[in-house]
KENUZA-460725 format. One record per residue (C-alpha): residue number from 1; x, y, z. Coordinates in nm, 3 decimals. Last residue first. Layout:
+-----+---------+---------+---------+
| num |       x |       y |       z |
+-----+---------+---------+---------+
| NUM |       X |       Y |       Z |
...
+-----+---------+---------+---------+
# end
This chain:
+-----+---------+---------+---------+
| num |       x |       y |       z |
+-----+---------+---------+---------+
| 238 |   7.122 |   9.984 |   2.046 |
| 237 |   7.324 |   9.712 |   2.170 |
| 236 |   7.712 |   9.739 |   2.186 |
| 235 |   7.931 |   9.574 |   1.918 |
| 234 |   8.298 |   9.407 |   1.966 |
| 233 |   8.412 |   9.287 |   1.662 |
| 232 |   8.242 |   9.030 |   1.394 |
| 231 |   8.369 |   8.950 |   1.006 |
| 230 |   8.658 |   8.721 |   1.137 |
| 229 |   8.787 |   8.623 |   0.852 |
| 228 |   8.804 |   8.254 |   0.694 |
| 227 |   8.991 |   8.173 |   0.335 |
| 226 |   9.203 |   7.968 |   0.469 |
| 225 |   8.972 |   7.694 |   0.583 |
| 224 |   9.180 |   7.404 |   0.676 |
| 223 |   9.061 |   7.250 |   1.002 |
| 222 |   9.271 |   7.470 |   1.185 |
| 221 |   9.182 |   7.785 |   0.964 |
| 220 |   8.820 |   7.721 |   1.047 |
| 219 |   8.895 |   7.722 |   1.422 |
| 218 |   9.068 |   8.059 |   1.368 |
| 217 |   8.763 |   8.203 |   1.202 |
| 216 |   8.524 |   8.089 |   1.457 |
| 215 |   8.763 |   8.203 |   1.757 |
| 214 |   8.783 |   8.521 |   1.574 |
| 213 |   8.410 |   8.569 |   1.530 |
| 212 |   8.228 |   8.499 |   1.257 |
| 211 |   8.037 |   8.178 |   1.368 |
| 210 |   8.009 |   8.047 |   1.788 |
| 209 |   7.914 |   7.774 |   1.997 |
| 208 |   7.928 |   7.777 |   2.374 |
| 207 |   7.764 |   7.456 |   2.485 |
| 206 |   7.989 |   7.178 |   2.511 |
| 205 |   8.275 |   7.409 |   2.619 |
| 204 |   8.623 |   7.333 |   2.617 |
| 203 |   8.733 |   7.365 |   2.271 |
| 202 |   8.480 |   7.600 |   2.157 |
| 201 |   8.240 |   7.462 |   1.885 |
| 200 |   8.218 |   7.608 |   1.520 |
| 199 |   7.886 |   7.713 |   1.365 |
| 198 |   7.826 |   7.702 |   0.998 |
| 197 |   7.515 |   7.557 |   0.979 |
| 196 |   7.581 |   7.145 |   0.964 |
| 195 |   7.827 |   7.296 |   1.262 |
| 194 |   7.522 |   7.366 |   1.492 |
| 193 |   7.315 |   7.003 |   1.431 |
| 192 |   7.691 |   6.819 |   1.425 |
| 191 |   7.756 |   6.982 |   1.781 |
| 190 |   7.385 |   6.897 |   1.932 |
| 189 |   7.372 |   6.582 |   1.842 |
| 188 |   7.751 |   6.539 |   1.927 |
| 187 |   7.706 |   6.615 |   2.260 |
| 186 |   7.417 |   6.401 |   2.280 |
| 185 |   7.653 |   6.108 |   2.180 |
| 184 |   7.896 |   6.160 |   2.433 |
| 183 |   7.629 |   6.236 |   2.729 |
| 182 |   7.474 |   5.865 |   2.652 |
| 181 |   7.812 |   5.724 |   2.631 |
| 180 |   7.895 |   5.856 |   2.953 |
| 179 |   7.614 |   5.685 |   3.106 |
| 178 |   7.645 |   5.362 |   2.886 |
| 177 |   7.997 |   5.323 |   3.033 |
| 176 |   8.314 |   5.261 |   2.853 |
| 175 |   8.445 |   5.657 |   2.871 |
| 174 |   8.644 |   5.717 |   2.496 |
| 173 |   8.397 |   6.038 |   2.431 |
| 172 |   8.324 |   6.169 |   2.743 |
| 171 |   8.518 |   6.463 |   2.784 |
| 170 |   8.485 |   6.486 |   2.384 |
| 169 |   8.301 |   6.829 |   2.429 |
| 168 |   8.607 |   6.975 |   2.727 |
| 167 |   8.313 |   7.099 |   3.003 |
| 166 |   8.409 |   6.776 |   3.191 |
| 165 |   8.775 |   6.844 |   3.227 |
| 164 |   8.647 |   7.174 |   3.518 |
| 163 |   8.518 |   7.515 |   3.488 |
| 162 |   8.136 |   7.412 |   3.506 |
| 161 |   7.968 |   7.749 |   3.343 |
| 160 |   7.661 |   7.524 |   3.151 |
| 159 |   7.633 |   7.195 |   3.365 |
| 158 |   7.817 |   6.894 |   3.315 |
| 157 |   7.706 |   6.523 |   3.182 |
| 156 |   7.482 |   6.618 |   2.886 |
| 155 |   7.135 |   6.512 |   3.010 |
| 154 |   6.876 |   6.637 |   2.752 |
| 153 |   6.658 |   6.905 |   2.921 |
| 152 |   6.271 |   6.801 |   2.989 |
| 151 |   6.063 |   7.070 |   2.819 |
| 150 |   5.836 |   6.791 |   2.748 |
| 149 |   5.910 |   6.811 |   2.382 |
| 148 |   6.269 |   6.757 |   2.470 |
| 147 |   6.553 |   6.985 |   2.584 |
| 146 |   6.879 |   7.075 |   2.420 |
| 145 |   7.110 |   7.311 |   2.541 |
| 144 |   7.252 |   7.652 |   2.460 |
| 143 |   7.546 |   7.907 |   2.497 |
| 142 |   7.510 |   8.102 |   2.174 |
| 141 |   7.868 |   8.374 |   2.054 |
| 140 |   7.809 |   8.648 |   1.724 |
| 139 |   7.678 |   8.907 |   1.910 |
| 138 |   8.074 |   9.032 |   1.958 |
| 137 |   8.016 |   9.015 |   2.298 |
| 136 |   8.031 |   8.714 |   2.328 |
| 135 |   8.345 |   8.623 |   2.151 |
| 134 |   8.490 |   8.855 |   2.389 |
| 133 |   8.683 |   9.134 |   2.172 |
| 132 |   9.064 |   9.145 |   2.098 |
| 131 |   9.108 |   9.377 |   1.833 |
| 130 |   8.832 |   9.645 |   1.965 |
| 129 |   9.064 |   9.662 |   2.334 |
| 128 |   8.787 |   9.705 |   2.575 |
| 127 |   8.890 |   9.376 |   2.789 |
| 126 |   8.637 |   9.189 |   2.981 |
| 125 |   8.875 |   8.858 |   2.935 |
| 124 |   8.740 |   8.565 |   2.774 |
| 123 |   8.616 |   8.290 |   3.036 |
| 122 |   8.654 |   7.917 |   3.035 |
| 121 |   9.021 |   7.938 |   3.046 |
| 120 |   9.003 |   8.241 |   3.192 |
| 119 |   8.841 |   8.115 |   3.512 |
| 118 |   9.146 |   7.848 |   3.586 |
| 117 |   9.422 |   8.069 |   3.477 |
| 116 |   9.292 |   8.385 |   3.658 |
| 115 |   9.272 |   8.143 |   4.014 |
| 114 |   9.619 |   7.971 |   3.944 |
| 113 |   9.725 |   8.358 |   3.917 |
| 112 |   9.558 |   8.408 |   4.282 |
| 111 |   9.695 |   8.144 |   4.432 |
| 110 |  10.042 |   8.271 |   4.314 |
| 109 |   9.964 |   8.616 |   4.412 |
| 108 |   9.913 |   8.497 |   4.788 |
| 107 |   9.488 |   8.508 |   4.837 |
| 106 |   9.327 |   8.707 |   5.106 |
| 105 |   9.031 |   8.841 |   5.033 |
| 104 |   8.913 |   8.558 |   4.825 |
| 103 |   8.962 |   8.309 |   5.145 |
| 102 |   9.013 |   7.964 |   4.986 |
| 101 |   8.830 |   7.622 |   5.035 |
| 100 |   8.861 |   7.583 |   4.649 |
|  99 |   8.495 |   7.606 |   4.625 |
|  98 |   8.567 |   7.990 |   4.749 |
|  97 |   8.832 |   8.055 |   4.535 |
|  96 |   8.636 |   7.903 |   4.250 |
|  95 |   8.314 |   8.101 |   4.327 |
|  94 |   8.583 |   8.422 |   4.375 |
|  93 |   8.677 |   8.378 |   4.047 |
|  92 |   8.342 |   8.276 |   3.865 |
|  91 |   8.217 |   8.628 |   3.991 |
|  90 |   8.466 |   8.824 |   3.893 |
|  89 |   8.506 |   8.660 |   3.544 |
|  88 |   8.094 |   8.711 |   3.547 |
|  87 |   8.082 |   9.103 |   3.690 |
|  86 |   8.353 |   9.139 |   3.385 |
|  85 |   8.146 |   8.985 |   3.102 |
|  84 |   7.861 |   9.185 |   3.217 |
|  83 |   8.014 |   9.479 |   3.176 |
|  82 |   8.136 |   9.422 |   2.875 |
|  81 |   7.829 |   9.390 |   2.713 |
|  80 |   7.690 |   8.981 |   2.670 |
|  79 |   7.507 |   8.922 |   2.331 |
|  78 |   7.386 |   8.509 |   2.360 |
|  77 |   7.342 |   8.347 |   2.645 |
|  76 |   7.109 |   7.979 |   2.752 |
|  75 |   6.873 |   7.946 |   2.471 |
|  74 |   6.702 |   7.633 |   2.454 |
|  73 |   6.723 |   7.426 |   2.121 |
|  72 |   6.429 |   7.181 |   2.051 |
|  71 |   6.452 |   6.794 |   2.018 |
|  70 |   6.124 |   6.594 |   1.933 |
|  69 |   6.193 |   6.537 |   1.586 |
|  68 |   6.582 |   6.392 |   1.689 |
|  67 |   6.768 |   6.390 |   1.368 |
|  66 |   6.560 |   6.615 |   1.143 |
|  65 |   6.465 |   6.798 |   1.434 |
|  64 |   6.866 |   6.891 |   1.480 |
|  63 |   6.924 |   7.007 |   1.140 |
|  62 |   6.621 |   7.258 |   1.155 |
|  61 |   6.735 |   7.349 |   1.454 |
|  60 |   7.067 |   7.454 |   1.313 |
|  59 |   6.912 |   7.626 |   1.043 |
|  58 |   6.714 |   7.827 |   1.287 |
|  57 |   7.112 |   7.888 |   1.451 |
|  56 |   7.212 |   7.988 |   1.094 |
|  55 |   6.968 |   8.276 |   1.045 |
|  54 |   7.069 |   8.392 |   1.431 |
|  53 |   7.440 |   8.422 |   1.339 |
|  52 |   7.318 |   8.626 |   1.007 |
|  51 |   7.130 |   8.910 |   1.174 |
|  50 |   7.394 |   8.917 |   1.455 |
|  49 |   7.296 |   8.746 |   1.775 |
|  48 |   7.063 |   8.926 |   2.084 |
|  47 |   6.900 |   8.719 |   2.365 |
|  46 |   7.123 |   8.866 |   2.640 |
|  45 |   6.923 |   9.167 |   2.623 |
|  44 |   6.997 |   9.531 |   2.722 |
|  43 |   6.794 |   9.773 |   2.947 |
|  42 |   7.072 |   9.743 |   3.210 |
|  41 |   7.235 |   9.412 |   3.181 |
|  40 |   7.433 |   9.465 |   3.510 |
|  39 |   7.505 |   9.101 |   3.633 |
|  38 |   7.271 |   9.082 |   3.955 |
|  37 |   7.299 |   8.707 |   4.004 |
|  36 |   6.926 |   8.707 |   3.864 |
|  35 |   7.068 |   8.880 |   3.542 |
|  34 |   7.337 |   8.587 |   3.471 |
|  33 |   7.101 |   8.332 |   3.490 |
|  32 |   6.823 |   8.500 |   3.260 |
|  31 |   6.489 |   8.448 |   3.444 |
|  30 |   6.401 |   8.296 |   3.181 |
|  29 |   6.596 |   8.072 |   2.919 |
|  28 |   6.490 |   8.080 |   2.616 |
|  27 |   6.308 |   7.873 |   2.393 |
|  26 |   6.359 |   7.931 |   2.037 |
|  25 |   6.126 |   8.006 |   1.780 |
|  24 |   5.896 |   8.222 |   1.908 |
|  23 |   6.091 |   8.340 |   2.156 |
|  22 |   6.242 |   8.513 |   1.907 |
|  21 |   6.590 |   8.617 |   1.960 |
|  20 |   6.659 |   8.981 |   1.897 |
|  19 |   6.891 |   9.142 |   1.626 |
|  18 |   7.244 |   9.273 |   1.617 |
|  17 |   7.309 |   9.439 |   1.360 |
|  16 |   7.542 |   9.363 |   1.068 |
|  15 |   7.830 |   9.638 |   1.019 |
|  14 |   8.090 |   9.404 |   0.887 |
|  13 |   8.396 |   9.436 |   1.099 |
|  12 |   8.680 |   9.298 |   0.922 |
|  11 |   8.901 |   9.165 |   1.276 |
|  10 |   9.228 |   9.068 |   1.239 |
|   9 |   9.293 |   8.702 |   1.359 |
|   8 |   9.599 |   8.726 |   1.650 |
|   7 |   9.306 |   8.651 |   1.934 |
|   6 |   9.256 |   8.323 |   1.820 |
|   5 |   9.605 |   8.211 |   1.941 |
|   4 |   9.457 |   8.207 |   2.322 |
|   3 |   9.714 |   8.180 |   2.557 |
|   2 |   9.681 |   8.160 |   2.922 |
|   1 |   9.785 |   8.411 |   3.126 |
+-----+---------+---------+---------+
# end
Protein backbone atom coordinates (compact mmCIF):
# COMPACT_ATOMS: atom_id res chain seq x y z
CA UNK A 1 0.00 0.00 0.00
CA UNK A 2 1.21 3.09 -0.71
CA UNK A 3 2.15 5.45 1.94
CA UNK A 4 0.57 8.46 2.76
CA UNK A 5 2.51 10.37 5.81
CA UNK A 6 -0.54 12.70 6.13
CA UNK A 7 -2.44 10.23 7.75
CA UNK A 8 -0.06 10.34 11.14
CA UNK A 9 -1.57 14.24 11.82
CA UNK A 10 -4.05 13.93 14.82
CA UNK A 11 -7.20 15.07 14.08
CA UNK A 12 -8.90 18.29 16.52
CA UNK A 13 -12.29 18.00 15.28
CA UNK A 14 -13.93 21.36 15.39
CA UNK A 15 -17.64 20.87 15.17
CA UNK A 16 -18.22 23.26 12.01
CA UNK A 17 -21.10 22.13 9.79
CA UNK A 18 -21.14 21.33 6.76
CA UNK A 19 -23.03 23.76 4.58
CA UNK A 20 -24.39 23.77 0.92
CA UNK A 21 -22.81 25.22 -2.17
CA UNK A 22 -24.68 27.97 -3.73
CA UNK A 23 -25.31 27.72 -7.05
CA UNK A 24 -25.50 31.08 -6.89
CA UNK A 25 -22.15 31.63 -6.69
CA UNK A 26 -20.50 28.82 -8.07
CA UNK A 27 -21.32 26.77 -10.97
CA UNK A 28 -21.72 23.30 -10.41
CA UNK A 29 -21.54 20.56 -12.09
CA UNK A 30 -24.98 18.81 -13.00
CA UNK A 31 -25.84 15.80 -13.40
CA UNK A 32 -23.22 15.06 -10.67
CA UNK A 33 -20.61 12.56 -12.32
CA UNK A 34 -20.35 10.33 -9.67
CA UNK A 35 -24.35 10.08 -9.13
CA UNK A 36 -25.07 9.27 -12.89
CA UNK A 37 -22.57 6.20 -12.51
CA UNK A 38 -24.98 5.14 -9.78
CA UNK A 39 -22.62 6.08 -6.72
CA UNK A 40 -25.13 5.85 -3.73
CA UNK A 41 -25.56 9.53 -2.62
CA UNK A 42 -28.90 8.84 -1.17
CA UNK A 43 -30.59 12.15 -0.22
CA UNK A 44 -27.06 13.66 0.36
CA UNK A 45 -25.16 16.30 -1.68
CA UNK A 46 -21.83 16.34 -3.10
CA UNK A 47 -22.00 20.16 -3.06
CA UNK A 48 -21.42 20.43 0.74
CA UNK A 49 -17.86 22.11 2.38
CA UNK A 50 -17.45 23.16 5.97
CA UNK A 51 -18.78 26.67 6.84
CA UNK A 52 -15.23 28.02 6.70
CA UNK A 53 -13.81 25.81 3.58
CA UNK A 54 -16.62 27.32 1.48
CA UNK A 55 -15.81 31.15 2.89
CA UNK A 56 -12.31 30.65 1.50
CA UNK A 57 -13.24 29.05 -1.86
CA UNK A 58 -15.51 32.68 -2.59
CA UNK A 59 -12.23 34.19 -1.63
CA UNK A 60 -10.60 32.10 -4.01
CA UNK A 61 -12.78 33.37 -6.81
CA UNK A 62 -12.41 36.53 -5.85
CA UNK A 63 -8.54 36.01 -6.37
CA UNK A 64 -9.03 34.37 -9.58
CA UNK A 65 -11.37 37.30 -11.30
CA UNK A 66 -8.88 39.64 -10.28
CA UNK A 67 -6.42 37.81 -12.53
CA UNK A 68 -8.56 36.52 -15.28
CA UNK A 69 -12.16 38.81 -14.99
CA UNK A 70 -13.80 36.45 -17.13
CA UNK A 71 -12.76 33.19 -15.20
CA UNK A 72 -15.38 31.46 -12.92
CA UNK A 73 -14.83 28.31 -10.72
CA UNK A 74 -17.01 25.16 -11.59
CA UNK A 75 -17.68 22.78 -9.01
CA UNK A 76 -16.73 19.31 -9.81
CA UNK A 77 -16.99 17.26 -5.83
CA UNK A 78 -17.02 18.38 -2.73
CA UNK A 79 -18.59 16.20 0.65
CA UNK A 80 -18.32 12.50 -0.54
CA UNK A 81 -19.89 9.71 2.39
CA UNK A 82 -18.13 6.71 2.62
CA UNK A 83 -20.08 4.98 0.59
CA UNK A 84 -19.51 6.76 -2.18
CA UNK A 85 -15.87 6.84 -1.76
CA UNK A 86 -15.88 3.02 -1.86
CA UNK A 87 -18.39 2.47 -5.05
CA UNK A 88 -15.57 5.08 -6.69
CA UNK A 89 -12.13 3.03 -5.56
CA UNK A 90 -14.23 0.05 -6.91
CA UNK A 91 -15.11 1.54 -9.73
CA UNK A 92 -11.73 3.23 -10.82
CA UNK A 93 -10.23 -0.37 -10.16
CA UNK A 94 -11.94 -2.39 -12.34
CA UNK A 95 -11.89 0.79 -15.12
CA UNK A 96 -8.06 0.38 -14.80
CA UNK A 97 -8.15 -3.39 -14.97
CA UNK A 98 -10.23 -3.19 -17.74
CA UNK A 99 -8.13 -0.30 -19.74
CA UNK A 100 -5.28 -2.40 -18.77
CA UNK A 101 -6.61 -5.17 -21.15
CA UNK A 102 -7.23 -7.26 -17.91
CA UNK A 103 -10.10 -9.57 -16.83
CA UNK A 104 -11.29 -8.04 -13.23
CA UNK A 105 -12.60 -11.36 -12.29
CA UNK A 106 -9.70 -12.97 -12.63
CA UNK A 107 -6.66 -11.09 -11.63
CA UNK A 108 -3.28 -13.04 -9.89
CA UNK A 109 -2.79 -11.11 -6.45
CA UNK A 110 0.15 -9.40 -7.84
CA UNK A 111 -1.95 -7.80 -10.68
CA UNK A 112 -4.28 -7.06 -8.41
CA UNK A 113 -1.90 -5.14 -5.76
CA UNK A 114 -0.37 -3.14 -8.89
CA UNK A 115 -4.21 -2.44 -9.42
CA UNK A 116 -4.75 -1.00 -5.40
CA UNK A 117 -1.42 0.91 -5.86
CA UNK A 118 -2.39 2.58 -9.02
CA UNK A 119 -6.17 3.68 -7.82
CA UNK A 120 -5.01 4.56 -4.31
CA UNK A 121 -2.68 6.77 -5.31
CA UNK A 122 -5.30 8.98 -6.67
CA UNK A 123 -7.89 7.62 -4.32
CA UNK A 124 -8.06 7.67 -0.33
CA UNK A 125 -9.21 4.54 1.05
CA UNK A 126 -13.15 4.14 2.12
CA UNK A 127 -11.96 3.35 5.52
CA UNK A 128 -14.29 4.09 8.76
CA UNK A 129 -11.39 4.47 11.02
CA UNK A 130 -12.22 8.48 12.53
CA UNK A 131 -8.19 9.02 12.56
CA UNK A 132 -7.67 8.33 9.12
CA UNK A 133 -10.66 9.95 7.23
CA UNK A 134 -10.88 10.62 3.26
CA UNK A 135 -10.01 14.11 2.77
CA UNK A 136 -13.35 14.19 1.11
CA UNK A 137 -15.24 13.23 3.27
CA UNK A 138 -14.15 15.29 5.81
CA UNK A 139 -16.27 18.35 3.90
CA UNK A 140 -13.27 20.04 3.86
CA UNK A 141 -11.87 18.49 0.07
CA UNK A 142 -13.16 20.74 -3.79
CA UNK A 143 -12.41 19.03 -7.09
CA UNK A 144 -12.98 21.99 -9.58
CA UNK A 145 -12.14 23.61 -12.88
CA UNK A 146 -12.15 26.75 -14.47
CA UNK A 147 -14.43 27.75 -17.29
CA UNK A 148 -14.91 31.10 -19.06
CA UNK A 149 -17.76 33.49 -19.39
CA UNK A 150 -19.02 31.35 -22.18
CA UNK A 151 -19.17 28.42 -19.99
CA UNK A 152 -16.33 27.17 -22.17
CA UNK A 153 -13.89 25.07 -19.68
CA UNK A 154 -10.22 26.21 -19.59
CA UNK A 155 -8.07 23.44 -21.21
CA UNK A 156 -5.83 21.97 -18.47
CA UNK A 157 -4.21 19.00 -20.27
CA UNK A 158 -5.95 15.87 -18.27
CA UNK A 159 -9.30 15.27 -17.23
CA UNK A 160 -10.64 15.28 -13.53
CA UNK A 161 -10.14 11.26 -12.22
CA UNK A 162 -7.16 10.56 -14.95
CA UNK A 163 -4.86 8.15 -12.80
CA UNK A 164 -1.86 8.64 -14.83
CA UNK A 165 1.80 11.41 -14.67
CA UNK A 166 -0.47 13.98 -16.17
CA UNK A 167 -2.77 14.52 -13.12
CA UNK A 168 0.83 15.39 -11.10
CA UNK A 169 0.08 19.84 -11.19
CA UNK A 170 3.69 20.59 -12.54
CA UNK A 171 3.19 17.62 -15.20
CA UNK A 172 3.62 20.21 -17.58
CA UNK A 173 5.68 22.61 -16.15
CA UNK A 174 9.38 22.11 -17.86
CA UNK A 175 7.41 20.77 -21.41
CA UNK A 176 8.89 23.27 -24.40
CA UNK A 177 5.72 23.47 -26.28
CA UNK A 178 3.14 26.31 -26.29
CA UNK A 179 0.42 23.55 -25.69
CA UNK A 180 1.84 22.38 -22.56
CA UNK A 181 2.75 25.71 -21.62
CA UNK A 182 -0.73 26.84 -21.99
CA UNK A 183 -2.01 23.88 -19.48
CA UNK A 184 1.13 24.85 -17.11
CA UNK A 185 0.19 28.24 -16.64
CA UNK A 186 -3.62 27.60 -16.17
CA UNK A 187 -2.72 25.25 -13.60
CA UNK A 188 -1.16 27.72 -11.76
CA UNK A 189 -4.10 30.25 -12.24
CA UNK A 190 -6.14 28.21 -10.68
CA UNK A 191 -3.53 26.89 -7.83
CA UNK A 192 -2.22 30.50 -6.80
CA UNK A 193 -6.21 31.77 -6.94
CA UNK A 194 -7.01 28.66 -4.18
CA UNK A 195 -3.76 28.93 -2.07
CA UNK A 196 -4.03 33.07 -1.98
CA UNK A 197 -7.10 31.60 0.44
CA UNK A 198 -5.69 29.14 2.37
CA UNK A 199 -6.13 26.11 0.24
CA UNK A 200 -3.31 23.60 -0.31
CA UNK A 201 -3.06 21.46 -3.60
CA UNK A 202 -2.71 17.59 -3.63
CA UNK A 203 0.40 16.35 -5.06
CA UNK A 204 -1.01 14.60 -7.93
CA UNK A 205 -4.11 16.20 -8.65
CA UNK A 206 -4.61 19.53 -10.49
CA UNK A 207 -7.96 19.79 -9.26
CA UNK A 208 -8.45 18.34 -5.81
CA UNK A 209 -7.70 21.16 -3.40
CA UNK A 210 -8.19 20.99 0.13
CA UNK A 211 -7.85 23.31 3.86
CA UNK A 212 -8.13 21.71 7.40
CA UNK A 213 -7.80 18.44 6.71
CA UNK A 214 -4.79 16.27 7.41
CA UNK A 215 -3.39 16.39 4.01
CA UNK A 216 -3.83 20.34 4.39
CA UNK A 217 -2.16 20.39 7.66
CA UNK A 218 0.67 18.11 6.68
CA UNK A 219 1.32 20.08 3.47
CA UNK A 220 1.59 23.20 5.66
CA UNK A 221 4.12 21.53 7.90
CA UNK A 222 6.24 20.76 4.66
CA UNK A 223 6.42 24.16 3.66
CA UNK A 224 7.10 25.21 7.24
CA UNK A 225 3.94 25.82 9.06
CA UNK A 226 4.25 24.21 12.44
CA UNK A 227 1.69 25.49 13.95
CA UNK A 228 -1.02 23.61 11.48
CA UNK A 229 -3.78 21.02 12.85
CA UNK A 230 -5.99 19.27 11.18
CA UNK A 231 -9.29 20.86 12.55
CA UNK A 232 -11.61 18.43 10.10
CA UNK A 233 -12.50 14.48 10.64
CA UNK A 234 -14.79 12.42 9.05
CA UNK A 235 -18.48 14.11 9.20
CA UNK A 236 -21.75 12.69 7.78
CA UNK A 237 -24.48 15.07 6.34
CA UNK A 238 -27.40 15.94 8.26
Amino acid sequence: MISKPHLSIPIVECGEPLVAIPADRFALFQPHPYADLGAPYGDLSPFFLRAEVLERLGQAQAVLQQQHPHWHFHIFDAYRPLPVQQFMVDYTFQQLAQEQGLDPQALSPQQTTDLEQQVHQFWAEPVTNPHTPPPHSTGAAVDLILRDHQGQAIPMGSPIDECSPRSYPDHFANAADSLSQTYHQNRLALRQAMEAAGFQNHPYEWWHFSQGDQLWAWLEHQQGRAGAIARYGRVEAA
